[in-house]
Backbone bond lengths (Angstrom), bond angles and torsions (degrees), N, CA, C in turn:
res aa  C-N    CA-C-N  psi(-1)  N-CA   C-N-CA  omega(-1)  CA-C   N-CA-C  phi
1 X - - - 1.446 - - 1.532 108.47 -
2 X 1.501 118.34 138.89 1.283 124.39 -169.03 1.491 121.21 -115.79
3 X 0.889 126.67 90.57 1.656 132.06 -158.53 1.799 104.36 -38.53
4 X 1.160 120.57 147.33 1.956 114.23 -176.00 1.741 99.03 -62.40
5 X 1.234 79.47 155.49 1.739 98.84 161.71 1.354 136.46 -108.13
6 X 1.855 110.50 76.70 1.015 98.09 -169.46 1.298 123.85 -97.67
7 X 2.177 99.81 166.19 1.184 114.10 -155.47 1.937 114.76 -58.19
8 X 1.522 108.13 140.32 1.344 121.28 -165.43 1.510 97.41 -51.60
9 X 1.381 112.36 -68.95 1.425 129.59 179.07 1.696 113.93 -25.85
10 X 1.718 119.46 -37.64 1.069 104.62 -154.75 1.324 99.66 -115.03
11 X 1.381 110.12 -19.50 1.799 126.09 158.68 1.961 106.63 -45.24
12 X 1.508 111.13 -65.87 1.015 106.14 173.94 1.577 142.48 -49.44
13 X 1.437 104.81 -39.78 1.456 108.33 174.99 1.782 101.86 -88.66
14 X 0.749 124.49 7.15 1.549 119.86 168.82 1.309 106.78 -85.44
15 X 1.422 115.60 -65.51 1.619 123.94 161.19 1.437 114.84 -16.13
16 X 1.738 104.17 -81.64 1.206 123.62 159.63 1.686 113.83 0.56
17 X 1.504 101.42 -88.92 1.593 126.35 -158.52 1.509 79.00 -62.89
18 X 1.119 150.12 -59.42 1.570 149.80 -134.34 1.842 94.17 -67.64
19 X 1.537 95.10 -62.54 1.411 95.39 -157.69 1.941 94.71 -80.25
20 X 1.439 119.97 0.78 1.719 93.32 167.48 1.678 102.57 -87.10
21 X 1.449 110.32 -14.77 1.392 98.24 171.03 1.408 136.53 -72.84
22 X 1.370 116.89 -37.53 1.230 121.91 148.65 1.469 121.14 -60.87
23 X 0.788 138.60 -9.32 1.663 137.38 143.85 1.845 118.06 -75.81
24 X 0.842 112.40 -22.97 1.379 107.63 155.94 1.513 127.91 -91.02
25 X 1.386 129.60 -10.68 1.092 124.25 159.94 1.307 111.69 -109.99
26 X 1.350 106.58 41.54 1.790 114.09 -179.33 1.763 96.12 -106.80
27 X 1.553 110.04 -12.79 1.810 112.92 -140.54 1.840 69.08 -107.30
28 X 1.985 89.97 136.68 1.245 101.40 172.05 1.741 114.99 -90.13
29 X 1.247 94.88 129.61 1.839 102.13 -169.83 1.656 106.74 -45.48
30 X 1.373 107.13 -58.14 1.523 131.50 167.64 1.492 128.94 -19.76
31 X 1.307 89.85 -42.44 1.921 120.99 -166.02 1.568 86.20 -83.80
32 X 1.178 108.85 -81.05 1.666 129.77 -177.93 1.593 111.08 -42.37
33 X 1.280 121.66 -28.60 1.833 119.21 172.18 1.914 88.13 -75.41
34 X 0.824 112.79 -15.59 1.819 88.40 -161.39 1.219 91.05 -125.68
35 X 1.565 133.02 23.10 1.325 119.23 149.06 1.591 132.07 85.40
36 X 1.857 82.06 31.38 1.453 97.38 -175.27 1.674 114.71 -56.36
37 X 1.052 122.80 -178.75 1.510 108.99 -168.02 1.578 77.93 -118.06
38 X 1.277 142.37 -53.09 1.588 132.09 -161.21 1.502 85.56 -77.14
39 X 0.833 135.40 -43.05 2.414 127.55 -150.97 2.079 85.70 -76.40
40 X 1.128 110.00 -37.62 1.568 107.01 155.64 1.295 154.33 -38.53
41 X 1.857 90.18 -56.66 1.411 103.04 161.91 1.769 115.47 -77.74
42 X 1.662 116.23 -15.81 1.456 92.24 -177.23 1.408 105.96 -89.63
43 X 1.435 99.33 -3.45 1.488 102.91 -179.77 1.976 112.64 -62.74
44 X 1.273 88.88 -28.46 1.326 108.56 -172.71 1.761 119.15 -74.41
45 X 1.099 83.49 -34.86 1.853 106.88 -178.06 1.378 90.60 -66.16
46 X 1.492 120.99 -72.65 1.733 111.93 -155.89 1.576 97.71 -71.74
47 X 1.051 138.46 -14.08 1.517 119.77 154.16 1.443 131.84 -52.15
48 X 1.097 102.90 -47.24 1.473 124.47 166.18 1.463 113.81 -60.50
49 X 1.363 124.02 -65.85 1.332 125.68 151.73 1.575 139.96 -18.83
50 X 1.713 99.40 -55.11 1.430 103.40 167.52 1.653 127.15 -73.39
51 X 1.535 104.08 -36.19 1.668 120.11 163.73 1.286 118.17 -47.16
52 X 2.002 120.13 -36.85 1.137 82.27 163.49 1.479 99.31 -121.63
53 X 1.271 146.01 78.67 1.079 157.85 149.04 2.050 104.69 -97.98
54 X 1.259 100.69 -29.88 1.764 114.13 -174.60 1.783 74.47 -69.40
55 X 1.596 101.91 -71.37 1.964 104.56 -166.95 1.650 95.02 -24.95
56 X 1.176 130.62 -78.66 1.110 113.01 -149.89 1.349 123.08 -95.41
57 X 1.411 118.97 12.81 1.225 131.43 171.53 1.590 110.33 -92.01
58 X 1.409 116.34 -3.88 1.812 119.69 -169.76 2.010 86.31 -137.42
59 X 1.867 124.33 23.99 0.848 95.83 -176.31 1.898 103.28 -106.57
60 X 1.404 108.87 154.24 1.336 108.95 -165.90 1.571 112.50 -118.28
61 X 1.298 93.34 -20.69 1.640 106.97 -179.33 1.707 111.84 -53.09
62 X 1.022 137.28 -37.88 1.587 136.71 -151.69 1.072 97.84 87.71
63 X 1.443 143.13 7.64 1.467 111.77 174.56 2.033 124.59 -80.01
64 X 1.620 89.47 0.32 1.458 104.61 -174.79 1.695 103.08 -70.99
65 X 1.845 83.99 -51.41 1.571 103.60 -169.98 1.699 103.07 -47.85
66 X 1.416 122.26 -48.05 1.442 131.28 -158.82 1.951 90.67 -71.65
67 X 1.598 127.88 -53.66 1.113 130.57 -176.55 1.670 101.86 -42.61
68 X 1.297 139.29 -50.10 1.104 137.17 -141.16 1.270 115.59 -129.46
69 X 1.355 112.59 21.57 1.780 129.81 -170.48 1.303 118.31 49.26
70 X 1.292 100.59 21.65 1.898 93.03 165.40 2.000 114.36 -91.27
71 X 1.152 97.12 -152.67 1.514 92.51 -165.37 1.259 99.68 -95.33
72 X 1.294 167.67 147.35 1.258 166.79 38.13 1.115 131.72 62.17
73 X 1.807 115.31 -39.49 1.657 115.96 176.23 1.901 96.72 -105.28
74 X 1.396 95.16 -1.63 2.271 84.46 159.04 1.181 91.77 -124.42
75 X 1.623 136.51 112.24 1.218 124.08 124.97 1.018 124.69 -55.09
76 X 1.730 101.92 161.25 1.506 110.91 151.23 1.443 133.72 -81.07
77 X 1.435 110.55 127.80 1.694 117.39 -177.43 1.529 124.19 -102.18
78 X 1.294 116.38 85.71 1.453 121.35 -144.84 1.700 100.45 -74.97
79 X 1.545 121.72 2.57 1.402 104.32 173.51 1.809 112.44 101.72
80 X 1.403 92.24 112.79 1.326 77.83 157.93 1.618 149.48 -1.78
81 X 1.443 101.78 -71.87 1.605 121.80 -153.66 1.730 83.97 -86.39
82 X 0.926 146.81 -28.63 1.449 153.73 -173.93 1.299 107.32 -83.39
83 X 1.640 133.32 -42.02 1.445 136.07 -166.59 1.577 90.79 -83.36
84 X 1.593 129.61 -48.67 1.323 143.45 176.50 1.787 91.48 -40.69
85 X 0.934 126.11 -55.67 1.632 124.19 -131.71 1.994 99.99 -95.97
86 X 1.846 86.93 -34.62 1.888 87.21 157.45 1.340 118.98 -77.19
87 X 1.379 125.06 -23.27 1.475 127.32 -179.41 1.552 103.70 -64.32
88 X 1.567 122.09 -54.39 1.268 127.95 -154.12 1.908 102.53 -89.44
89 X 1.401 106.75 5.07 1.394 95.89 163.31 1.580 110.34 -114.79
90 X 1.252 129.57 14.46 1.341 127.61 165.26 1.708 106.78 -93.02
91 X 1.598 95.37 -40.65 2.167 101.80 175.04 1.744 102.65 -51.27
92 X 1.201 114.67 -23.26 1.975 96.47 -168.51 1.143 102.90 -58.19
């Protein structure tokens, strides 16, 4: 029996999104109301992070596929409700 092979493209941005999420609930709220200078900068990172997590979650070109050793002339099309849901966390 051969465990699945899943796609590079969608392995990666899962990863991706996982570990900017655990970096955002790593940042102490506390620190960050009073203007910590580091709870700032990670504040800064998962912004950056999610902006381009939208990039490659709304990307159609193959250039994701080529980033992550998948194939290039099939992207991945993560769906509507998924491209919506990276869009509407870069708008906050």
């Amino acid at each position: 029996m051969q465990a699945p092979n899943p796609n590079p493209s969608l392995f990666f941005v899962f990863d991706f999104i996982r570990n900017t999420h655990r970096t955002l609930k790593s940042i102490d709220a506390e620190k960050f109301r009073t203007g910590d200078r580091d709870a700032r900068a990670q504040a800064q990172e998962v912004m950056g992070r999610n902006a381009f997590a939208n990039t490659l979650v709304g990307d159609t070109s193959g250039k994701l596929a080529l980033l992550t050793g998948g194939d290039p002339t099939d992207p991945v099309d993560f769906g509507d409700e998924i491209r919506n849901r990276a869009k509407a966390v870069v708008e906050v």
